[in-house]
C-alpha positions as CSV (number, residue, x, y, z in Angstrom):
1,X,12.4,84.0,-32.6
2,X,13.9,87.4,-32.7
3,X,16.5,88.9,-30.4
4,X,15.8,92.2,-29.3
5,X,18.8,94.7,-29.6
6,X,18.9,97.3,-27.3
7,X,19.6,100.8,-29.4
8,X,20.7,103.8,-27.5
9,X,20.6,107.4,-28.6
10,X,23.1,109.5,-28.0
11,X,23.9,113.0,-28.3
12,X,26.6,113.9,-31.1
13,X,28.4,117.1,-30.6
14,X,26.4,119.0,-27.7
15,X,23.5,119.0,-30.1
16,X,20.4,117.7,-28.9
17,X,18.9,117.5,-32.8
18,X,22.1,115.2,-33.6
19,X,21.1,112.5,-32.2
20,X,22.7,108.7,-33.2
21,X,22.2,105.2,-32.3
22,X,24.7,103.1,-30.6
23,X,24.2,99.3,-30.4
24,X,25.0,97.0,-27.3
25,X,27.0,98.3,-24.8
26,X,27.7,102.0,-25.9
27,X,30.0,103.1,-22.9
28,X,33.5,102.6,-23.5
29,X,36.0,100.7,-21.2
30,X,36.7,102.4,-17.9
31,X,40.5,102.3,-19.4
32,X,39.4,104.9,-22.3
33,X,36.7,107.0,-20.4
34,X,38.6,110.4,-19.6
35,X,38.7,110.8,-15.8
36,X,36.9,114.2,-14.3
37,X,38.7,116.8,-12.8
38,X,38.0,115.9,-9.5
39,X,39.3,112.2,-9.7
40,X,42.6,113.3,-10.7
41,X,45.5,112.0,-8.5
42,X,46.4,114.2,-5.7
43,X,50.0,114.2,-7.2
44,X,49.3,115.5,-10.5
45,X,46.9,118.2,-8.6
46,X,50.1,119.1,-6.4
47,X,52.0,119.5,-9.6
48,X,49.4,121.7,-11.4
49,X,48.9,123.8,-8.0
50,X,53.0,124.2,-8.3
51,X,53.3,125.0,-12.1
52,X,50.5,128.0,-11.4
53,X,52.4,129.3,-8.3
54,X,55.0,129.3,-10.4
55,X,53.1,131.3,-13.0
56,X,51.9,133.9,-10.3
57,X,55.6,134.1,-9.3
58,X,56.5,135.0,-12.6
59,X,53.3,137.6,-13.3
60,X,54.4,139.0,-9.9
61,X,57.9,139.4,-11.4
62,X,56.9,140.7,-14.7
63,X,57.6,144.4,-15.8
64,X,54.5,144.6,-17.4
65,X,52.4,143.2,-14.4
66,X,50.1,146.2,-13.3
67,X,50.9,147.5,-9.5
68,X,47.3,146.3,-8.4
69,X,47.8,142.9,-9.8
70,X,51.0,142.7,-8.0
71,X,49.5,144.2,-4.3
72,X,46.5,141.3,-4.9
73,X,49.3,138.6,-5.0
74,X,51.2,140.2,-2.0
75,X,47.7,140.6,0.3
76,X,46.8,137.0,-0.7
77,X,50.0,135.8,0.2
78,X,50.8,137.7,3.6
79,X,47.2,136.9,4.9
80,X,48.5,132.7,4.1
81,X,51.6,133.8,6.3
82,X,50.1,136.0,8.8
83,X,49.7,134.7,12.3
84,X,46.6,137.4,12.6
85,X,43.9,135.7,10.5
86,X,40.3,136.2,10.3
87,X,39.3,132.3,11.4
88,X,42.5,130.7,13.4
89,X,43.9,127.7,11.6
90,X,42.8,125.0,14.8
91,X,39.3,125.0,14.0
92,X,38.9,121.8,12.5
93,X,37.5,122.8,9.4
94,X,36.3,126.2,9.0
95,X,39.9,127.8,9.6
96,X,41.5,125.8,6.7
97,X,38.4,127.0,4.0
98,X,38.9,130.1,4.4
99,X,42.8,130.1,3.4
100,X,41.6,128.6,0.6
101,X,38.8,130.6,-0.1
102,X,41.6,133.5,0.4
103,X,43.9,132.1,-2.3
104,X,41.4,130.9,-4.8
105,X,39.8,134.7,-4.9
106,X,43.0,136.6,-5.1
107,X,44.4,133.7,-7.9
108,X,40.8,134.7,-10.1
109,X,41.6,138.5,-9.7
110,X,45.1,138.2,-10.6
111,X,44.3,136.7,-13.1
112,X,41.2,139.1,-14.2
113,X,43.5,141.8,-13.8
114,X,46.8,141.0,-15.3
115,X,47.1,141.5,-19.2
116,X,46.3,138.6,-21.0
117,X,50.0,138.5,-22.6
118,X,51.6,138.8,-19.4
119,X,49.7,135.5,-18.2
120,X,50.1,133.9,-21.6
121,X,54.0,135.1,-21.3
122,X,54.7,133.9,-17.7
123,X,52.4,130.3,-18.3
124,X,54.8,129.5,-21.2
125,X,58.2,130.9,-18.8
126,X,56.6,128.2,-16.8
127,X,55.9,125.4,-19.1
128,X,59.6,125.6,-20.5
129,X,60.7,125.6,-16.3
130,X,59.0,122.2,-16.2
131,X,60.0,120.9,-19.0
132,X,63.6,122.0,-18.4
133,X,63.3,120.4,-14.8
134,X,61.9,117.5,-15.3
135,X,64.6,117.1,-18.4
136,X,67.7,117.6,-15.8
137,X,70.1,114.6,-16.2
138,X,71.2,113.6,-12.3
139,X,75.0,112.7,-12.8
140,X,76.9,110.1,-11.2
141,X,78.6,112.1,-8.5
142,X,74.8,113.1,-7.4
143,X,73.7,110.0,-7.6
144,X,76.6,108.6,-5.3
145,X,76.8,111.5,-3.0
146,X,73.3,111.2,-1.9
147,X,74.1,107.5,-1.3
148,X,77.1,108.3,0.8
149,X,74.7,110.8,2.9
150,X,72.0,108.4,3.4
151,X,74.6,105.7,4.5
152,X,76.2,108.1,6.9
153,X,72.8,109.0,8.6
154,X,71.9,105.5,9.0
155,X,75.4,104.8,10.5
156,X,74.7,107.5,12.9
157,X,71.5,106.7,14.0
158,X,72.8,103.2,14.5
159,X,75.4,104.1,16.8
160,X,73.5,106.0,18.6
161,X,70.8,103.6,19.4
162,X,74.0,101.4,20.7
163,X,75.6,103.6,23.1
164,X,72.1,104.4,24.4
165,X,71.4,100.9,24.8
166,X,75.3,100.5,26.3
167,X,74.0,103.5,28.4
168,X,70.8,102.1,29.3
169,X,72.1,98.5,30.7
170,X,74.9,100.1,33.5
């Protein structure tokens, strides 16, 4: 009696002619399987979205950026700001898409329009930032004084939920 193995073919390479055979199960853990760009964590897409503010800051900034490139960045920001906006803000859904239709067209002409060096300049300005950031040693005073803050607010909040209470009572 013959067991039947189940062969798949898979492409090698983005070439269609290159095609090999894998036996048995030929889809690797879900532990190894890169994840798409849409199931990243919201944190790490808050830190991206920060580190290329932080790049646009720094085109913006940049001697060499082109006056154009800069009045893009300014419009896209001021219309984010403005209290005048083409779809108010309370409409559920509509007046949130187009601030980000807003920021996501004047981020691809910015960066269409600013010299390739500039960006390549301001994205490493950037990396180092990050790198130099998330490097910063918190001392022992910091560490203490926050402490001593937090305690404090907690003491406050507690003796003011007493003397209302004491208030309250008579």
């Amino acid at each position: 009696m013959e067991t039947s193995r189940k062969h798949k073919k898979v492409i090698v390479n983005g070439d269609s002619q290159n095609l090999t055979e894998l036996p048995g199960p030929f889809l690797p853990p879900l532990e190894a399987r890169p994840r798409p760009a849409l199931a990243m964590r919201w944190t790490e897409q808050a830190q991206r979205l920060q580190k290329e503010a932080h790049v646009f800051y720094l085109v913006f900034k940049h001697p060499d950026t082109r006056w154009y490139a800069r009045l893009v960045a300014l419009c896209t920001a001021g219309y984010l700001f403005s209290p005048i906006q083409l779809i108010p803000n309370y409409l559920p859904v509509i007046g949130v898409l187009d601030d980000f239709l807003v920021v996501f067209l004047g981020a691809k002409l910015v960066r269409k329009i600013t010299p390739a060096h500039v960006l390549a300049e301001c994205r490493g300005f950037a990396d180092t930032a990050e790198v130099r950031r998330k490097e910063k040693i918190r001392s022992r005073a910091a560490a203490v004084a926050s402490v001593a803050i937090a305690t404090v607010w907690v003491l406050a909040a507690v003796i003011a939920s007493a003397l209302m209470a004491a208030y309250l009572r008579h």
